[in-house]
N, C-alpha and C positions, 0 to 999 in steps of 0.2 A: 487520143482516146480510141479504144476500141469498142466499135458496136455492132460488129455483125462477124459472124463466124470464118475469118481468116486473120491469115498471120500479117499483122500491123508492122512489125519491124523485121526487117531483112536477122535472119540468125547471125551474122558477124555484128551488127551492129551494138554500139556500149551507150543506155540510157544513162542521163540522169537526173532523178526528178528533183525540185526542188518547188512546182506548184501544185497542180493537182492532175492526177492520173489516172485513167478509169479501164478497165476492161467488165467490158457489159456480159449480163446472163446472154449464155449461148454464142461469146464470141471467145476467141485465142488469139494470144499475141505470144511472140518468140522474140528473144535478144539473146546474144553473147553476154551480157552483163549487163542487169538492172541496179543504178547505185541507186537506193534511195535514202537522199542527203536531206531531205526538208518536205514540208508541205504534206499532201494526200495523196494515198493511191489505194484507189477502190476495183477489190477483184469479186467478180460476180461470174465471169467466165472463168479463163484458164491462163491463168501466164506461166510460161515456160522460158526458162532459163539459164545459161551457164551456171553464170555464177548471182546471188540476188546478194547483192553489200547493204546492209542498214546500219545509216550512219545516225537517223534523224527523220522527222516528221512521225507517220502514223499511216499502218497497213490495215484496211480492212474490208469487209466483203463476206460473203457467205460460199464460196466456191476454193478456186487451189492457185497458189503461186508454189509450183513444182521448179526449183531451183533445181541442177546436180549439187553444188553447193550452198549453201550461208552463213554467211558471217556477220556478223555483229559486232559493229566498232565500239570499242572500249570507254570513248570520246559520248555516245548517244547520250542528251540533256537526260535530266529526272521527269518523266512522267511520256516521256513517248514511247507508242504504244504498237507492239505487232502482235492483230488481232486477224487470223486466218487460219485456213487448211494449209497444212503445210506437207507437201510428201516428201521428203529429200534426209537424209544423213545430217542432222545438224551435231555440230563441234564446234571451238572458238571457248567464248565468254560470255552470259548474260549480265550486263551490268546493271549499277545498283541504280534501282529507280524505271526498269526496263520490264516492262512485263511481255512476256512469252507466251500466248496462246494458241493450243493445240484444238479446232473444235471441228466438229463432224459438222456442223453447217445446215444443217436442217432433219428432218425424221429418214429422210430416205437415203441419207450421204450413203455410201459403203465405206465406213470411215475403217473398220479393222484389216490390218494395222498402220500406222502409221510406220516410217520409217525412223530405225531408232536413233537417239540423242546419244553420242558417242563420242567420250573425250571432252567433256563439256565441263565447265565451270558454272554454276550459276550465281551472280550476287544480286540477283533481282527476285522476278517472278516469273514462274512457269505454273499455266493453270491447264489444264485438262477437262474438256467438258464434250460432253457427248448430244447436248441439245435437242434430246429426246430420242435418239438413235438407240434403237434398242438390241441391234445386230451385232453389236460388239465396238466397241472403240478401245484400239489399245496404244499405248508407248509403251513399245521396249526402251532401257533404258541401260548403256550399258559405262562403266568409268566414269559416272556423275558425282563431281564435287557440288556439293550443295550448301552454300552458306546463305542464301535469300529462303525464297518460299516453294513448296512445292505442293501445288494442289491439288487437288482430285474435286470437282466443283459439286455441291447439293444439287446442282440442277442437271446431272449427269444418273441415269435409269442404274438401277443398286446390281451390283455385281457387273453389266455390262462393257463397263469402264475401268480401264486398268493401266496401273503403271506396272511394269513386267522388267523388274530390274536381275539386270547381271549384277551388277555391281555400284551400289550409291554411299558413299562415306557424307553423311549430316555432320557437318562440324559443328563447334561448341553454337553460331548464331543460326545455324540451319533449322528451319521452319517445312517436315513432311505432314503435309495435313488431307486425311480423308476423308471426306465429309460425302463421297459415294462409295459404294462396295468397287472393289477390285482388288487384285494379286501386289503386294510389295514383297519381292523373293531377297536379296544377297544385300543387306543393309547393316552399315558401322555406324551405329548412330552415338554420337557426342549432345545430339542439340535437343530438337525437341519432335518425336511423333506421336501424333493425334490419330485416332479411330473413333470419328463422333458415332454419337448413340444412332443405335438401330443401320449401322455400317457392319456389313461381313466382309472381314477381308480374309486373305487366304494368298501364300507363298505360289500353293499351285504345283507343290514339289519339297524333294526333301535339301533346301538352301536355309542358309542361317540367317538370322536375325541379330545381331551382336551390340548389347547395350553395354557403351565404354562410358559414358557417362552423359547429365543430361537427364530427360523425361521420356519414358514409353506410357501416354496418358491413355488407356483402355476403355473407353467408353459405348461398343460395341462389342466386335466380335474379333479378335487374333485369333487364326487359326495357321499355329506356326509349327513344321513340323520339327524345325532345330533352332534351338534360341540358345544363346550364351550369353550368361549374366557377368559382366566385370566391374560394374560402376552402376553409378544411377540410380533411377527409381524407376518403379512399376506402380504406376498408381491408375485410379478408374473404379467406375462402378461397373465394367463390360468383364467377358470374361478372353481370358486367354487357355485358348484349346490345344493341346498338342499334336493335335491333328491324325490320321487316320491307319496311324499303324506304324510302332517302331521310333514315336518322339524322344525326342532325345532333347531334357533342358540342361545344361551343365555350367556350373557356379563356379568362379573364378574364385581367388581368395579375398580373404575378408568376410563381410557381413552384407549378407544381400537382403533385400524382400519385397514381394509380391502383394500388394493391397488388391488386387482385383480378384475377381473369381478364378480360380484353376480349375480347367474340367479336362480328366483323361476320360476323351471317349472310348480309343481302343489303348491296349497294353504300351505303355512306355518306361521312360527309365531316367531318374532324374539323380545327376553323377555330379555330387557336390566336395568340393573341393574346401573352398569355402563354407559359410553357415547359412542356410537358407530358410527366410523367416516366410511363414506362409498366414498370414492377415488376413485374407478373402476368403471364402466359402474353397472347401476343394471338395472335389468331386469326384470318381471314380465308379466307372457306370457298370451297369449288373457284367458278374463272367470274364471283366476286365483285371490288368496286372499294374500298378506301378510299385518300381522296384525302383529303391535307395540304393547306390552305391557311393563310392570315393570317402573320406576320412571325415570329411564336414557333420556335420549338424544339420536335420532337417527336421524344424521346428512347428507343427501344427500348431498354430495358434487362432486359427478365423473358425469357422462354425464347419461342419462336417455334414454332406450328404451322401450315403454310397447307394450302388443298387445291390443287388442279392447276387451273393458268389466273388462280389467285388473282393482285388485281394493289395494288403501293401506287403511288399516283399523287403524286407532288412536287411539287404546282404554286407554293407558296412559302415563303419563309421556309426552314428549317433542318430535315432529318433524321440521323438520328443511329443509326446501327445497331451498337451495342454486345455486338448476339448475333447468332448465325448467321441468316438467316433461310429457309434450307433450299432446296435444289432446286425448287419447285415456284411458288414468289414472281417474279413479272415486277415489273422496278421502273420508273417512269415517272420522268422528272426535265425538268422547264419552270420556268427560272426560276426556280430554287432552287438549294439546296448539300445536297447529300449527304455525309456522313462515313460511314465503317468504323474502326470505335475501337476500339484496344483496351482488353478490358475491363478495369476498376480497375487498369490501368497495368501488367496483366500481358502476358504475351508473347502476340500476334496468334492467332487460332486461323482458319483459312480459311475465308471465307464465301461461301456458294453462293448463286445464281437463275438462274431460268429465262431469263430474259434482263433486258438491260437497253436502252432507246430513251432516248437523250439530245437533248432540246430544244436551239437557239440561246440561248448566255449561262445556262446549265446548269452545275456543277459540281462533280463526283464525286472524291472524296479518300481514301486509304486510310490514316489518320493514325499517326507514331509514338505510342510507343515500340517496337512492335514494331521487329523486327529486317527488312531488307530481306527477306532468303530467306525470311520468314514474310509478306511483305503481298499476299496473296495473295485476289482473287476466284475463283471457280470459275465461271464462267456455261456452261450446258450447255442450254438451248434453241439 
């Protein structure tokens, strides 16, 4: 045990623990290699070490075991537990039943950043919590295969806390759940990611979001500046943003769609390949652009709010306006087709915009079932 601020073991020397371990608040210990194979070891000060091996038992403490390396044996039983500040490059495995805790350790740690998880497999858990550090708490996160869980914890201060990925593939049992604000940038998700309610998360950059199949559950706030739809769902009451200039959402083939809200705040561009069904509220904020492109179908069917000057641009392939989209929407049409549908083959209800500018070889259609004396636009610019 270490209790007083020096180094407890000679630096060549190889621990390893299999009872219990302690380094006290305000003390440091050093080793060439701490194995820890069984039992406890409580860090409150500072352990420093080559290499830190967890084969077994439970790491915990409110301070830092600063490995160069860690590893994680593949062998660790279900339910043991590494619960610490970690600063070091970690790579290997987390195995199933193994949870991984990254935490700032108190209000004053200077927890940002940690150092990033690289080359990493997880089939356990990895939690992320910032325990009231309000200065920032980050994991970079870069080659993370993720088939367990990956957290982002509620008791971690909203946006402070962030996973900051290069690159994370969520396979089909992979579990990303943000239940605090922070950045998820360069993700292939197969499995399942969460943004609980009243969560702002944000890429932080213009990195894609790629749904191959799987749940992207929306319950706050996505603010994604490149997202690719290939599989999957989009489901939520949250909204997804496309962020602050130049988003880019682009629809793979097949039949996609978006239950949550859509809001373009500044001008974007959604290049659908595929048909994309829009379910939630879209939005498109005053003096702002989104433009249609690719051969697809992009299908208004959720509820419509614009602001003034708002504009949707049709430059190809299919639109499909199945809801109002209100007085204040200018609509653009080049080289594409426009429909006014009525919805679920009820009787026409009259749709409004601000005006409409029709390109050469253009084509605007006000489709049955409705009754003639219902097919009605309103254009009032």
């Amino acid at each position: 045990n270490a209790s007083t601020n020096t180094n407890v073991f000679p630096q060549t020397l190889v621990v390893t623990n299999n009872g219990a371990a302690s380094v006290a608040s305000g003390a440091s210990a050093n080793a060439a290699v701490f194995n820890q194979s069984g039992g406890t070891l409580s860090v409150n000060g500072t352990l420093t070490v080559g290499t830190f091996a967890f084969s077994g038992g439970t790491v915990t403490g409110s301070a830092n075991v600063k490995p160069t390396a860690l590893s994680i044996a593949a062998t660790v039983p279900a339910g043991d537990v590494f619960t610490n500040s970690i600063e070091t490059p970690t790579s290997g495995t987390v195995p199933v039943g193994v949870n991984l805790i990254y935490t700032a350790g108190s209000v004053t740690y200077p927890g940002y950043p940690f150092s990033p998880l690289t080359n990493l497999t997880n089939n356990g858990r990895i939690d992320l919590v910032s325990n009231g550090y309000t200065g920032g708490v980050a994991l970079p996160v870069t080659n993370l295969t993720n088939s367990g869980s990956l957290v982002v914890d509620a008791s971690s201060s909203t946006f402070s806390t962030s996973l900051q990925a290069t690159a994370i593939t969520n396979t089909t049992t992979g579990i990303i759940e943000l239940d605090a604000g922070g950045w998820v940038g360069a993700v292939n998700n197969s499995g399942s990611v969460i943004i609980a309610p009243g969560v702002r998360s944000s890429t932080g950059g213009p990195t894609s979001f790629t749904q191959v199949a799987g749940s992207l559950d929306i319950e706050g706030t996505l603010l994604e500046y490149r997202i690719v739809l290939n599989g999957g769902t989009v489901t939520g009451a949250g909204t997804l943003d496309l962020g602050s200039g130049n988003g880019l959402l682009t629809v793979g083939t097949g039949d996609q769609a978006i239950a949550s809200q859509l809001v373009i705040s500044y001008s974007s561009t959604i290049s659908a390949n595929g048909n994309l069904y829009l379910n939630g509220n879209l939005s498109i904020a005053s003096n702002q652009t989104l433009t249609k492109n690719g051969p697809g179908i992009l299908a208004i069917q959720g509820s419509q709010t614009h602001g003034v000057g708002a504009t949707l641009n049709a430059s190809a392939g299919t639109v499909v306006f199945a809801t109002d989209p209100g007085p204040n929407l200018k609509l653009t049409v080049a080289n594409s087709t426009v429909h006014f549908a009525a919805f679920n083959g009820s009787g026409f209800t009259a749709r409004n915009l601000a005006n409409v500018n029709l390109s050469a070889g253009s084509v605007v259609t006000i489709d049955p079932p409705a009754a003639a004396s219902q097919r009605i636009v309103l254009i009032t610019g």
